[in-house]
N, C-alpha and C positions, 0 to 999 in steps of 0.2 A: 688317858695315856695309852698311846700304839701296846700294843701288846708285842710282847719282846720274842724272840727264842730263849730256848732253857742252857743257851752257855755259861758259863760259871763268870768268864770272863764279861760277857755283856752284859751280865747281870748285874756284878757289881757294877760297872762300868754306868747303869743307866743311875742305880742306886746315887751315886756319886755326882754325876751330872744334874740330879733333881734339886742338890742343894746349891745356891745361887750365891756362890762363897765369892763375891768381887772383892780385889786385894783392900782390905788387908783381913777381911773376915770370914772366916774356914765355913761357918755355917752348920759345923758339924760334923764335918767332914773325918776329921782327925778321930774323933771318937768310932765313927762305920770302924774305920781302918783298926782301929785298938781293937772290936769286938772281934774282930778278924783274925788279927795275927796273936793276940795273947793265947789262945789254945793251940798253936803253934812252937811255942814257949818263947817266943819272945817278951823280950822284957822292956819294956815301955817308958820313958822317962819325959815330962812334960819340961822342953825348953824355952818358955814363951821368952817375949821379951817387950822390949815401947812401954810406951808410956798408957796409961788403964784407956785412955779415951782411943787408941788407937794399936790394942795390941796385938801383937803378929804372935799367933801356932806357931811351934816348932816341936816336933818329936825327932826323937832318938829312938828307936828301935832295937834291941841288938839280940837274935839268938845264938849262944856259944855252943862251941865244938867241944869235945873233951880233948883232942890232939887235931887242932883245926890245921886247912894245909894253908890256909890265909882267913881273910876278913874281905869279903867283897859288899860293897852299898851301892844300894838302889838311892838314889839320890832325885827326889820331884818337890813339885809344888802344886797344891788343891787350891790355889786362888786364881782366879780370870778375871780378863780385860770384861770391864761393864761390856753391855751387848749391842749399846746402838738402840733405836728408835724399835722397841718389841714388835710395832705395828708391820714393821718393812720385813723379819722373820717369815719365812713362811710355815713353821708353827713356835708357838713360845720356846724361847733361848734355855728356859730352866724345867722343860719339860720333855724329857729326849724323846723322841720319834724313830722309828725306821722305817723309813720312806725307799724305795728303787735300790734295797741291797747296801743302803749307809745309814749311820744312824748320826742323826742330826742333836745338838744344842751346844751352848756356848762352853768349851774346855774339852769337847770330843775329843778333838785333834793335840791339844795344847793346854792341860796334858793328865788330863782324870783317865784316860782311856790305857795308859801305859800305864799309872799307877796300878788301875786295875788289873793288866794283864800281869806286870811282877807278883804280885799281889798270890793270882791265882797259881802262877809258874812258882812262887814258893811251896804253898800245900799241895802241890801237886812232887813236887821235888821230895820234901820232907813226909809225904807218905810213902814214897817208896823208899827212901834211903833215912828213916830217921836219926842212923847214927851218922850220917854223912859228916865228916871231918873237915866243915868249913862252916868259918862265923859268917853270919850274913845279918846285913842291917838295913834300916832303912833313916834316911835322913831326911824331912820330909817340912815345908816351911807353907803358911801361909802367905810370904812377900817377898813374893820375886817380880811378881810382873810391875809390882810399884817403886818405893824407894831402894827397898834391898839393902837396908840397913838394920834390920830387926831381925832377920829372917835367917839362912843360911851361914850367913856372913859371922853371925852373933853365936849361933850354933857352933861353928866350925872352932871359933875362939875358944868355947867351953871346952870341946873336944883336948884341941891342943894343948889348953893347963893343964889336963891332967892327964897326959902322955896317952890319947886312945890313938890305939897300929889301926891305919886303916891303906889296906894292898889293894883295892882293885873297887873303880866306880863305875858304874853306869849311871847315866844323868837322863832320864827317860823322857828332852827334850822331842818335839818331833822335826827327823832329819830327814825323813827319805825324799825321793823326789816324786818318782809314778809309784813305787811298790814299796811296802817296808822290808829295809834287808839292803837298798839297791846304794843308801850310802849313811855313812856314819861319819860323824865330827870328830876328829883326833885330836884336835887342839882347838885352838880359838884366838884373834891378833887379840892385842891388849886395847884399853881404850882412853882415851887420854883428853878432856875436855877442858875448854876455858874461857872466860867471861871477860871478851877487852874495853880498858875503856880509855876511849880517847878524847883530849882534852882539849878544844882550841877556848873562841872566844865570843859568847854570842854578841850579835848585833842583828841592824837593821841589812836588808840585799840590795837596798839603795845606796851604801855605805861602803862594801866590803873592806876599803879600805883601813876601816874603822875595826874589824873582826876580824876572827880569823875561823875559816870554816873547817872542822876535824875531819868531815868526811870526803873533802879535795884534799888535804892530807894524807889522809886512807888510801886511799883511792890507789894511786902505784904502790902502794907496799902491799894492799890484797890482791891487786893485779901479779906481784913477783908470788907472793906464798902462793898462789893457785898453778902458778907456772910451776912451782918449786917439785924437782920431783926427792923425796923424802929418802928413799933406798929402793932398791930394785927388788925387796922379796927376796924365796930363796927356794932351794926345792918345795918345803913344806907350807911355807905363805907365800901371798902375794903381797906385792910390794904395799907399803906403808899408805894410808890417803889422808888428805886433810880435805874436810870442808867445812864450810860458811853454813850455821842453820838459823839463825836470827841477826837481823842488823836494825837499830832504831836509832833515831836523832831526830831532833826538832821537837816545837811546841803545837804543830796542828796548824799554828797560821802560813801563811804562802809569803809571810813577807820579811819572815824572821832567820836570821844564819843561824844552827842552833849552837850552843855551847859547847857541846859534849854529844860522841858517839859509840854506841856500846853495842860490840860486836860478840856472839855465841858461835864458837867454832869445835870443831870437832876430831882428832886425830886417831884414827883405826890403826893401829902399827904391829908389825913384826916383830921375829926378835933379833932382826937386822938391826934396829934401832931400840934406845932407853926413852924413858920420861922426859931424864935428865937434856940428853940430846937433842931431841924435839925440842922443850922449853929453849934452851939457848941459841936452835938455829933459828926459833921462830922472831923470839926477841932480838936476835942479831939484825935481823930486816926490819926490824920496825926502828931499832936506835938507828941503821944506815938512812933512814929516811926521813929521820929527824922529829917525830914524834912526840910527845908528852904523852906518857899512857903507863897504866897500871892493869895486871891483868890477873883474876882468881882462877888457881889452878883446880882442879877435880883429877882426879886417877880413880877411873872407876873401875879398873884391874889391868891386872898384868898376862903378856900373854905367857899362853902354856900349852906342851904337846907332849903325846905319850907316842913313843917312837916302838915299834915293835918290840914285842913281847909277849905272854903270857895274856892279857887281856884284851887284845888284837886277836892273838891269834882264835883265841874262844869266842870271839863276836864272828870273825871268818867264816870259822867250822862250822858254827852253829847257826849263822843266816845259810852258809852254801849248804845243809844238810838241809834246812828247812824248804828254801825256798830255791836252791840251785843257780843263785845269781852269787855271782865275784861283787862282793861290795865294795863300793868306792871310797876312801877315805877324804875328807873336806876340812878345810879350817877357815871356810867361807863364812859369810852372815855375820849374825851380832851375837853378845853375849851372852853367857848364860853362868848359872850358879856355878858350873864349874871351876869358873876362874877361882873360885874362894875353896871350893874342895879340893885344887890341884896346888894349894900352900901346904896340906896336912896329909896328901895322899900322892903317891909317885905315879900312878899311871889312875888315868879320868878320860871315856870316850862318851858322849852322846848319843843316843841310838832309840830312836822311838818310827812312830806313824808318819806318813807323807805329810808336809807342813804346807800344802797347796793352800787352804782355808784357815789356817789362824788367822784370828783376830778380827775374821770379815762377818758379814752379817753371812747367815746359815752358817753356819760352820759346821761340818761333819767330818765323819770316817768312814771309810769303804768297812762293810763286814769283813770282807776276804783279807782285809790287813790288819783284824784284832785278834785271831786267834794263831796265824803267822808270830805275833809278836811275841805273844804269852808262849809258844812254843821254843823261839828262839830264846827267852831269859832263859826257859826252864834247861834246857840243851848247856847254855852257857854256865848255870850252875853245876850241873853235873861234871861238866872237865873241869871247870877251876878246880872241884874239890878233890881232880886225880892229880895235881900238882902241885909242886912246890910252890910259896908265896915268895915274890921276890926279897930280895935281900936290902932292908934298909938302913942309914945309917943313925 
């Protein structure tokens, strides 16, 4: 293995990278992290959850204030997307490198490398201000980048039985675009999927007459919903979208009308528009076009946005002190755990590493934007804890 620099942050950072935690298995991951933060005084709570052949990590972290000014979580996830074909790397995905000033393997970017930097921006916080009058936690899941139902989501439940306050999240997604600092996620659309299925009648295509084909049925009612526009957006999103991501019918032969057609589609929306809305404008066009169809709904969250305040303003201060860029606020992309932290917590922003390289083969980080980042958390804890925690109900 490349031999590293003696950053605090790149260190754990490689540490963390070497275990090969693809969702839904931490790898060990969760335990570095406990060794880590318990001499911190954090107090550690194991929230796994699934079923034994397939169970997802989930920690709860939390160290208490004596007269805390709120409760802010770092909110990640130690699992990554498998890597792809090792051979096509240009060095192994679970062995980090730093090559030309980035350091390379799979979860660099997305998102062991922010982990890390929280990580250290806390002991580095908590040495200089040990009495600092702010709870800080961490909420931290093995599965997110897979079902996302064991993980966060399962977590977040536990939290809210038993009434835990939580003011102020960071989701250490990576959001920037060239530099870390230059933009941050305020919110996120909701997401809204569904499985159609449409029914004609099969037969022979020498016959039609005999059958009836579902997918010339189809056909003008996906033609209008593609047309259809949903809402126009609003300052804070952009307008609503739907689209088509699988369509399948037939038996394979060239000669057969098929039965039945069953379409996977997909609704990204604002908060111009509900679930509720969607469903019945979509199903409005299918009954006008006379259809036989049934259709399984999925809500795989709702949207949500944190509008200026107190945790805006401390991500601003503290990327423009760091780094001297005005950062831009986004509720672009797809989703992220947030959507299930911003049920139990009134203000939730995303803010990590440039996200150029998730998910692709090499995946790295610029050096010059891991210890940017670790200085912006550390910055950001230091004001939260000269403020008030907002007022919740």
């Amino acid at each position: 293995m490349t031999a590293l620099p003696s950053s605090p942050t790149l260190l754990l950072a490689q540490a963390l990278l070497a275990r090969p935690s693809v969702t839904p298995d931490d790898a060990g991951c969760m335990d570095l992290i406990r060794q880590r933060i318990e001499p911190l005084g954090f107090v550690c709570e194991d929230m796994s959850s699934g079923p034994a052949s397939a169970r997802v990590r989930n920690l709860w972290a939390r160290r208490a204030a004596a007269q805390p000014a709120g409760t802010l979580v770092f909110a990640g996830h130690t699992d990554v997307v498998p890597p792809g074909p090792p051979e096509r790397w240009s060095s192994p995905p679970f062995e980090p490198q730093v090559r030309g000033g980035k350091l390379y393997a799979r979860g660099a970017s997305d998102m062991k490398s922010a982990i890390a930097a929280f990580i250290v921006a806390a002991e580095e916080f908590f040495r200089a201000q040990p009495q600092a009058p702010l709870n800080v936690a961490l909420l931290l899941t093995s599965d997110e980048e897979g079902p996302a139902t064991d993980g966060t989501v399962a977590a977040c439940r536990q939290l809210q039985a038993r009434g835990e306050r939580l003011d102020w999240c960071i989701v250490g997604e990576p959001t920037a675009v060239q530099r870390t600092g230059d933009m941050i996620k305020n919110g996120r659309r909701g997401s809204l999927s569904g499985r159609l299925t449409v029914r004609g009648v099969q037969g022979h295509v020498a016959y039609p007459h005999l059958a009836r084909n579902p997918l010339h049925e189809l056909a003008p009612a996906l033609a209008e919903l593609a047309a259809t526009q949903w809402d126009a957006g609003n300052d804070s999103f952009p307008p609503t979208t739907w689209q088509v991501s699988n369509l399948h019918a037939g038996t394979g032969a060239t000669n057969v009308i098929p039965g039945e057609a069953v379409m996977d589609f997909n609704f990204r929306f604002c908060t111009e528009s509900t679930p509720e809305s969607l469903q019945q404008r979509l199903q409005a066009v299918l009954h006008k076009h006379g259809l036989n169809f049934s259709i399984e709904w999925t809500l795989n969250g709702q949207p949500f946005l944190t509008r200026p305040g107190p945790l805006l303003d401390a991500a601003r201060a503290a990327i423009h002190a760091e780094t001297g860029l005005q950062t831009e606020l986004s509720t672009s992309g797809g989703t992220s755990d947030g959507r299930f932290i911003a049920r139990i917590c009134p203000q939730v922003i995303e803010l990590g590493p440039p996200n150029a390289t998730i998910h692709q083969i090499d995946e790295h980080i610029a050096l010059a934007d891991l210890e940017p980042l670790k200085n912006i958390y550390r910055r950001m804890l230091e004001r939260l804890a000269c403020q008030p925690a907002p007022a919740q109900s």
